[in-house]
Structures are given as structure tokens and as C-alpha cells.
N, C-alpha and C positions, 0 to 999 in steps of 0.2 A: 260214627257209622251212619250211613247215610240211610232213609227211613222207605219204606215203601208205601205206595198211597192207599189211603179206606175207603178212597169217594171214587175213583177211577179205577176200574176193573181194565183185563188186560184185552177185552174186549171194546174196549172203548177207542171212539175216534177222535184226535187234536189236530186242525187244522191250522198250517201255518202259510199264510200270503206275505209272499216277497212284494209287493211293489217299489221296482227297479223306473229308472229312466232310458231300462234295456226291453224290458219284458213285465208280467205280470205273472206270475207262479202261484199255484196254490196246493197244497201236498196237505193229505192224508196222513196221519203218523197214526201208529199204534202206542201204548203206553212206554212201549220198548223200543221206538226209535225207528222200529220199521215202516217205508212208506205203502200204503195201499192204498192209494190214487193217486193222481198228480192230471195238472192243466197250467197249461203257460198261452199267455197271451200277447198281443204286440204290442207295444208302446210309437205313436208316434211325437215326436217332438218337433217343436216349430225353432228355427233361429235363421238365423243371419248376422253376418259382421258381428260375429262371438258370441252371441245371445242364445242362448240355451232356455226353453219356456214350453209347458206341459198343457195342455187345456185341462181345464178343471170340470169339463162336460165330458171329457174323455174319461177321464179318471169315474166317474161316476158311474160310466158304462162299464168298467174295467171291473170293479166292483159287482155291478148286477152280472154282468157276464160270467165271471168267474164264479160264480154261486150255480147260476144256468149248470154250468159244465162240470163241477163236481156234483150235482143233485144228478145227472144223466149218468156219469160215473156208481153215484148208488145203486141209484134204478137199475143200471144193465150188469151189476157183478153182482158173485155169490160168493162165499167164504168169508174172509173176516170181515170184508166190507162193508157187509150187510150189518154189520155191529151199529151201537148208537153212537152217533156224533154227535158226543157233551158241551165241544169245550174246540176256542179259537183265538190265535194270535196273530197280530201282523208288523210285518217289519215294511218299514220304508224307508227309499232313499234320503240320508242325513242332510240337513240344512235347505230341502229342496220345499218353499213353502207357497200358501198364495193366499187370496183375499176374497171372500164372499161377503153377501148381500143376505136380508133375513131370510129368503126364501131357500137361501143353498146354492143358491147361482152364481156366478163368478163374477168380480169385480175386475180383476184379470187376469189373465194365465198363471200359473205356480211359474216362477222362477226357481232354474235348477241350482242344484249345485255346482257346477261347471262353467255358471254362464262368465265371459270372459269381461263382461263390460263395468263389472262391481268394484275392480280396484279405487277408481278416484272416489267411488261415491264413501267406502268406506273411511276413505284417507280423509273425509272433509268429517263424518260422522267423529271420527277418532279425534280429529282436532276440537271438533268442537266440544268434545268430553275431557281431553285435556293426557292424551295420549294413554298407553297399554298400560303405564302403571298403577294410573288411576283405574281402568276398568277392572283390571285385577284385585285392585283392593273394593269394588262392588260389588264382584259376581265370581272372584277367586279363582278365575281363570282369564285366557285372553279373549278377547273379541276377534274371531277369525275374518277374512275376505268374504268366504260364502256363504257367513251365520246369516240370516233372517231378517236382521237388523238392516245387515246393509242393504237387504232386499227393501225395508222402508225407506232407507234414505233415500235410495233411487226413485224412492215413488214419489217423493217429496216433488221431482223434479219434472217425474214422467205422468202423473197422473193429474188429469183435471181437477177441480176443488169441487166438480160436481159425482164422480167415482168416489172422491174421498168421504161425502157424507153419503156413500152407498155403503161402504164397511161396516158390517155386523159382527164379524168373528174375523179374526189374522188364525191361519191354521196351518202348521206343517201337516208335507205331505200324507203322511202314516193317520194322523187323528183325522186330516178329511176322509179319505179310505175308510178307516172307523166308521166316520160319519152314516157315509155314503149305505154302510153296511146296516146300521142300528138303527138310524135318525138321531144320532145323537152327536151336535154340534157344540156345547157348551164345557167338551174337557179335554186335557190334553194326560199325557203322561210326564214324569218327572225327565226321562229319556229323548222326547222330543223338546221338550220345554227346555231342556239345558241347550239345545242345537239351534236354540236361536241369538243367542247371548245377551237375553236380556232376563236370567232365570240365576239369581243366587243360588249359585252351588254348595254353598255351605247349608242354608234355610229351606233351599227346593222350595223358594217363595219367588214372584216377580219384585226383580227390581227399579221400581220406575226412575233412579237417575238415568238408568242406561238409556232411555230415551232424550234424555237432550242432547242422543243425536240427532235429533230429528230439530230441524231449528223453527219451525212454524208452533208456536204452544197448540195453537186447536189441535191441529195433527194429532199431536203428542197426546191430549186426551183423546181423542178417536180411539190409535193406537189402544191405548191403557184400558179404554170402554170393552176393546176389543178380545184383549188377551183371554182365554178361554182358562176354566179355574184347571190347576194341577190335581191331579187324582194318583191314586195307591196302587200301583201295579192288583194286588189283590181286591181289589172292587171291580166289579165288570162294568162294562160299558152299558151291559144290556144284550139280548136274545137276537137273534135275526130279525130286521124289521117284518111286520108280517105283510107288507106289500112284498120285500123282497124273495120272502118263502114263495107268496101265492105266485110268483113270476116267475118261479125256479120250480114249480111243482112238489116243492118236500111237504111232508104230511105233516098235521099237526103234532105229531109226536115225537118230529125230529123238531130241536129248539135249543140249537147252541148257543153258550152265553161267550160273547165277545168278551174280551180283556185290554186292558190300554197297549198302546201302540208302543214299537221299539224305533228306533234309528237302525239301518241297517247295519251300522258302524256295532252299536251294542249288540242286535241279534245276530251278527255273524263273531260277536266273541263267547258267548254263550252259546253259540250253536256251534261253537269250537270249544266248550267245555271249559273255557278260564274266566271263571267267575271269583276265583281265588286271587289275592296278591299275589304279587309277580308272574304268573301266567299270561304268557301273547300268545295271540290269533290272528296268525298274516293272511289277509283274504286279497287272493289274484282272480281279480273279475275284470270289470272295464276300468276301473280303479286298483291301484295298487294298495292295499293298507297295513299298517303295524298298530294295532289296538294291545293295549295291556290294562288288566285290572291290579286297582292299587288303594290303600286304605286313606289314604292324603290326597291333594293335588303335588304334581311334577315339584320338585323342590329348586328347579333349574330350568334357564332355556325355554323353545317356543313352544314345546307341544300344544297343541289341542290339549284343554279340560275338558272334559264334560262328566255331568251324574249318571248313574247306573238305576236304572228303576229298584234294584234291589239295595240299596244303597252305597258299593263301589262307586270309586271314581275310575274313570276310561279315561285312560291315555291313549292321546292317537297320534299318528303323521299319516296324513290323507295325500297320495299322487294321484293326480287324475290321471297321469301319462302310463296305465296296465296296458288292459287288451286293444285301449284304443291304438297304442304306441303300435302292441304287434301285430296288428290290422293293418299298419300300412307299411308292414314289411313282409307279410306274407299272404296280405288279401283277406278276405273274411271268409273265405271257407276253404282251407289249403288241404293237404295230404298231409296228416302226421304225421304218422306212420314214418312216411319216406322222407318228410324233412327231419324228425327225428335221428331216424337212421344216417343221414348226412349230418348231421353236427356232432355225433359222435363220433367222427372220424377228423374232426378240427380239432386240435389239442387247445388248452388253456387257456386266456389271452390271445384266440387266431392271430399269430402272428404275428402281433398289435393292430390289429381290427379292431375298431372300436367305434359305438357308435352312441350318441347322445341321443336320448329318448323322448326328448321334450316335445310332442306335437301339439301339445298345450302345455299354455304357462305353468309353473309352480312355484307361486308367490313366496308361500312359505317357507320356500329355499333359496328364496332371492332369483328365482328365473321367472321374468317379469315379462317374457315374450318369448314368445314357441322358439325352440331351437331343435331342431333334427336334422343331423348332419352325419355324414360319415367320415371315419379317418384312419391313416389320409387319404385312403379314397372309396369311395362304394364298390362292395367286391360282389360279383357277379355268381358267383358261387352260393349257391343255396346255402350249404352246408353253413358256412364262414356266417353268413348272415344271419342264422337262425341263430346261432350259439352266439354269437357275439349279443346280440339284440336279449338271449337271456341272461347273459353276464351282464347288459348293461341294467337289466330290473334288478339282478339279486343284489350290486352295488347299491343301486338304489335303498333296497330295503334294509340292506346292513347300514345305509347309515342312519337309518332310522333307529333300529333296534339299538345304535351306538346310542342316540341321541337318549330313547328310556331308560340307558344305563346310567349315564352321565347325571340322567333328572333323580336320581335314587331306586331305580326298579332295579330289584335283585330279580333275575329271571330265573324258577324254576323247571319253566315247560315253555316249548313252543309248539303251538298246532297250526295247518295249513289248509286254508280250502280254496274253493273259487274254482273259475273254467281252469284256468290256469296251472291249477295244482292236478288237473289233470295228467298232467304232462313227467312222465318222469324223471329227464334228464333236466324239467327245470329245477327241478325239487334237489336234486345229485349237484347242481351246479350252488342251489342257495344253501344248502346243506352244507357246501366244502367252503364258500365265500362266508358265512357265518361262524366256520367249524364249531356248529352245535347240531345235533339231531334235531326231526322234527316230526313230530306226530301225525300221520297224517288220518283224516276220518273216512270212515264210511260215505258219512254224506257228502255230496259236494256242493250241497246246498245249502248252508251253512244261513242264513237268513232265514231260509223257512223253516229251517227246524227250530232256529234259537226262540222265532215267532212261537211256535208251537212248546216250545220249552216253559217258555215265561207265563204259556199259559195254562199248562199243567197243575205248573205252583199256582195259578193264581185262584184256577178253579179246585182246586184241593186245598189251599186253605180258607175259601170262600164256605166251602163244604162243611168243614172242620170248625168253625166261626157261626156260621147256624145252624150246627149238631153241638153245641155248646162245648168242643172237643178245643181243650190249650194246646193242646201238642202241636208246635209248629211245624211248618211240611215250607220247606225252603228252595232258591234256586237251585244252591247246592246238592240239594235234595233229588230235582227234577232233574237237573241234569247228569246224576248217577241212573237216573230211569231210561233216557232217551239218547245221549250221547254215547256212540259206538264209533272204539280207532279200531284202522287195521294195520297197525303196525309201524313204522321207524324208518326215515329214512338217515343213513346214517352218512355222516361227511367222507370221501373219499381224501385218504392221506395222502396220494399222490397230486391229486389236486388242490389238498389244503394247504399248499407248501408253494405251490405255482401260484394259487392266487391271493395269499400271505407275499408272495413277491411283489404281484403286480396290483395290489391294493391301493398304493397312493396314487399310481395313473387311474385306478378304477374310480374309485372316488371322488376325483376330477371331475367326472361325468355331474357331478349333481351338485357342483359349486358354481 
């Protein structure tokens, strides 16, 4: 049975920050899952010719700012708001990382996770380690294209050797954010530390073979100098810097303690309630993903490994090809409503309309170069296009969910969130392509809340730990506090039968 907390009253406020490579979120939650603020900010990104790259001065504004705009939120409401905010968590975008200098200033931009130009550099890292089956007997899982690593290899090639004795700390996204918040540059979380792949997942220790991908030795010590030490979910970072309070106007007697950072990949599975084995969390954002928690790693095949700050293992299949896919099929700010209403009037399969989603690569399925096409030809009809284009994600995602089956995940639940799951004929279409229900949440924020989840537990057993109190208060726990579904989306039989037929040409799509 799942415990209620002694340190956090139902009065109390947990804030949880998304930082996206879309946006910048930061939500209010009550100990019950209800939001009573919220602020979203912009992100911009630099690239060209595939390169995807964040400034690390930005990010630091993003931070101060988002502080700014929930303390104005205090200030100007009354009712629960005015309650004390104890307690913070934050999720950031997975594998997206960069390189500072002792002062905190950037050595150079974060490199995202999407950036397109990391395949060779990986390829030459991997050779030099002696291929996937050796990284997996170091760190018990694979070395992916957009882990962190290969973000050094690249540097190996891109960066002056006077940059490279500027390197103080190597930092994913989520723990500079941290930083940015606390002043506290010297730690990472067990969750961000796996996402770079140089982090034993068995030990949730660094493994320094995994750097001889890196072929320069100095380097490699730099590197090593650099890694920031792994820390306890339940240890906090530290309180609001008190330059950042004085900047944001909060009074001395607001003084939230930070908590280590998620990957968005784990706080949108926790913040999808499957912290338990065999429970997935398909989050439809600008990313498509199939995460599942499991007590092992994959016992098969390529999945993503990574550690769970609570000690799970995440299993994932990462597509970069979500909302970015359905952005250039129906614009970036379209009419639902009526494209909706047009794709339900397309029956199953349109016809054989089909359309291949790829407007970025996806290595990890062997599409090694953008493919977006229509077949056999682009249909001019709204209708046909919406629905075919979400037949072509839920394909996608079912072969994923194939692929956790096949690795030994017995699936209990599935939950769903993101922009995406907004939408309810796409949920009626993955529902009938999966033929399994799927839970959908309350939030659709599923990053900020899991941020705020992890921090519940962290700060209640922190509580718990210097009130001399054993009694453990667990994820499991917090997430019985905060996580609210509303209800089932259930497979339609008439469609589970149509596209049980047309499944091998679906399927297609994504080989």
C-alpha cells in the first residue's frame, strides 16, 4: 500500500522544469498532482547542415528567467498558491550535453540530441573500443549515436587543444540547469549519468574504459577530470541560489531545495506512473518514444539501456521523427478540430496511402538518411493525409513496443502523453494498431510532473532521514500522490482487424 507523506502537507508546492529543446516549462504541482502555476519559455537552437546545438548562456537565462516568472505567479495569486514552495525537480532533454570552463561559461554550445552530424564520429569512437559488444560488457548496455560520448569524440576533432584545457566539468543538459539554479556544478544524477554512456549501469559508477573512445590520452584525462561525481536522487542539490531568489524577488522564507535531475526520457515515464516492471510510457512530443521500466537490462536486441534514478532500468526506442514528422504535414499551427474531423471520415489503411515519416534519420532502425515520401503519390486531401501520417507514427511505435516484447518485457500497462496524445483519433488509431488499451493522464505534461514526482520522494525522504524516521517514502510512493489518469482509450475492433491485415505493409515503413 502505497504511503502518504509527513514532511509535505497538501498545502505545499513541487515544482517541476521541463527543459526541452522546444521550450522551457516550469509547473506548480500541489502534493496531489494538481497544477497551480505554470510558465513556458522559448528555446532557440543554432544549426545548419544537420547540426543541432543550444547555447549554454541561453540556457542559464532560461533558468533565471523561469524563476523570474513563477515568483511573479506567487506574488500576483491567492488560494492555494500562496502555499510554501518546499521542494523541485527538473527534467531535461536526454543525451543533449555541453562543456564548461570554472567560471560556468561555456566552452561550447550543448550539442542536442538530434544533431544529424554524430553518426561517423560514433562509428570511429565504437571502432576504437572494439565494437557494441564490448561496450556492453562495460557499461551493460549499448553506446547509442546521440549519447555524450559521441559528443566527445566529435570534439576530439572539432575543438582547438586550447578549448580543450578550458574544460572544467562535461555536463548534460538537465544537471547544467541544476547548476544554473543552485550554483552547484560538481554533480550529476544516476539518470543523466547513464545518458551519456560512459556510466556502468550495473555500479552507477563511471567507467573510464569507455573513453578510449576518445584516441588523444590527454583528452581522455581532461574528459575523466571532468566527469561531475554521481549523486542519490534523495540528496538535494541545494536551495535556490540566493543571487537567484534576490533576482526573482522571493522572500527569504520561500527556499526550495532542488533535487538531482531526470532525463526527459525517465521523467516522462514516471510522470506516466510506470515506475514498476513491465509498465510503458509512450510520450508523443517532438520525439516519438516507447520507454518501459524493467528490473534487468533488455535480454535481446538494440534497445537503449539506461538507469532509473530509483534504481529501474529504462528501456527505450527513441524516434526523433513525432511532431517534428507532423509539422511538415500539416504546418505548425493547423485546425484540429477540422483535420480531425476529416480523417475520420478516411477508413483504415486510406486506401493504401501511405506515408514514410522519416524527415530525420533513424539510425537505430537502420534509416541512415531522412526519407519522407508519399505512396504512391501525395494525396491532396486533408483528410487522407492526417490519418495516414498517424498510421504511419502508430506503426512506428508498435514496432517498438514489439521490439520490448521480444527483449523479455512482459507489458502490464501502457500510458500515453505528449502534445500528441492530445489528439484523440491518434490515440483510437495506436490503440487499434497495438490492440491494447491505453491509459491516458491527466497531465500532458508528463516531464514536468515526473520532475516534480522525483522530487516529492526526494524531499520526503530527505525529511524522513533528518527526523531520524526509517520508514521509506518511495517513487512508487510519490507517484500514488501525484499521478492522476482519466480514463482508457480502448482499441476499436473494427479497426483492429483492418490494420492486423494491413500490418506487414505498415511495418514496412520503418525498415
Amino acid at each position: 500500500m502505497a504511503q502518504t507523506t509527513y514532511y509535505v502537507s497538501e498545502n505545499d508546492l513541487i515544482a517541476g522544469w521541463d527543459f526541452s529543446t522546444g521550450a522551457v516549462k516550469c509547473l506548480l504541482f500541489t502534493r496531489t498532482g494538481e497544477v497551480a502555476a505554470e510558465i513556458r519559455l522559448p528555446t532557440d537552437l543554432w544549426g545548419e547542415d544537420g547540426i543541432r546545438e543550444l547555447n549554454i548562456m541561453q540556457l542559464e537565462g532560461q533558468a533565471r528567467a523561469s524563476v523570474r516568472a513563477i515568483a511573479r505567479c506567487l506574488r500576483d495569486s491567492t488560494g492555494p498558491i500562496s502555499a510554501r514552495w518546499v521542494a523541485g525537480g527538473i527534467s531535461a532533454t536526454h543525451h543533449t550535453a555541453g562543456l564548461i570552463d570554472g567560471d560556468a561559461n561555456q566552452v561550447r554550445r550543448m550539442i542536442c540530441w538530434n544533431d544529424q552530424t554524430l553518426g561517423q564520429y560514433h562509428a570511429e569512437g565504437l571502432a576504437r573500443l572494439g565494437g557494441q559488444d564490448r561496450v556492453k560488457s562495460l557499461i551493460g548496455g549499448p553506446w547509442a549515436v546521440r549519447y555524450s560520448l559521441s559528443h566527445l569524440v566529435k570534439d576530439e576533432q572539432m575543438l582547438s587543444e586550447t578549448d580543450w584545457n578550458r574544460i572544467a566539468k562535461m555536463m548534460p543538459h538537465g544537471p547544467l540547469a541544476g547548476g544554473y539554479l543552485t550554483d552547484r556544478f560538481d554533480v550529476t544524477s544516476v539518470s543523466s549519468a547513464a545518458s551519456t554512456g560512459i556510466m556502468n549501469l550495473a555500479t552507477e559508477q563511471w567507467q573510464p574504459e569507455m573513453l578510449d573512445a576518445i584516441q588523444n590520452p590527454a583528452y581522455r584525462e581532461i574528459v575523466w577530470a571532468a566527469l561531475p561525481r554521481i549523486q542519490d536522487m534523495n540528496e538535494p542539490l541545494g536551495p535556490l541560489a540566493a543571487h537567484i531568489k534576490l533576482d526573482a524577488g522571493l522572500n527569504e522564507s520561500t527556499n526550495p531545495l532542488l533535487f538531482p535531475t531526470l532525463d526527459d526520457q525517465a521523467a516522462g515515464l514516471i510522470g506516466g506512473g510506470a515506475v514498476d516492471a513491465g509498465q510503458v510510457a509512450i510520450i508523443l512530443g517532438n520525439s516519438a518514444v516507447v520507454n518501459s521500466s524493467a528490473a534487468t537490462p533488455p535480454q535481446s536486441g538494440s534497445l537503449d539501456a539506461m538507469k532509473l534514478n530509483w534504481g529501474m532500468y529504462l528501456w527505450m526506442r527513441c524516434y526523433s521523427n513525432g511532431a517534428q514528422f507532423l509539422d511538415r504535414v500539416v504546418g505548425t499551427n493547423p485546425d484540429w478540430a477540422k483535420l480531425e474531423a476529416a480523417a475520420r471520415a478516411v477508413p483504415p489503411g486510406c486506401n493504401g496511402i501511405t506515408v514514410s515519416p522519416f524527415v530525420l534519420s533513424e539510425p537505430s532502425i537502420g534509416i541512415e538518411k531522412p526519407r519522407f515520401s508519399w505512396s504512391p503519390n501525395e494525396p491532396c486531401d486533408e483528410g487522407v493525409r492526417v490519418r495516414a501520417s498517424f498510421e504511419a507514427l502508430a506503426y512506428l511505435i508498435a514496432l517498438a513496443v514489439k521490439e520490448h516484447e521480444a527483449a523479455g518485457q512482459k507489458i502490464t500497462r501502457i500510458t500515453v502523453s505528449g502534445g500528441i496524445a492530445k489528439n484523440d483519433l491518434m490515440l483510437e488509431i495506436l490503440a487499434s494498431v497495438l490492440d491494447k488499451p491505453l491509459e491516458r493522464l491527466v497531465s500532458n505534461e508528463g516531464s514536468a510532473l515526473g520532475a516534480a514526482v522525483c522530487a516529492l520522494a526526494g524531499y520526503e525522504s530527505f525529511a524522513r532521514r533528518n527526523a531520524g524516521d526509517v520508514n521509506p517514502f518511495t517513487a512508487s510512493d510519490a507517484v500514488a500522490c501525484m499521478v492522476r489518469f482519466r480514463g482508457q482509450v480502448q482499441p476499436r475492433p473494427d479497426w483492429v482487424n483492418a490494420y492486423s491485415k494491413l500490418s506487414a505493409d505498415g511495418f514496412q515503413l520503418a525498415k
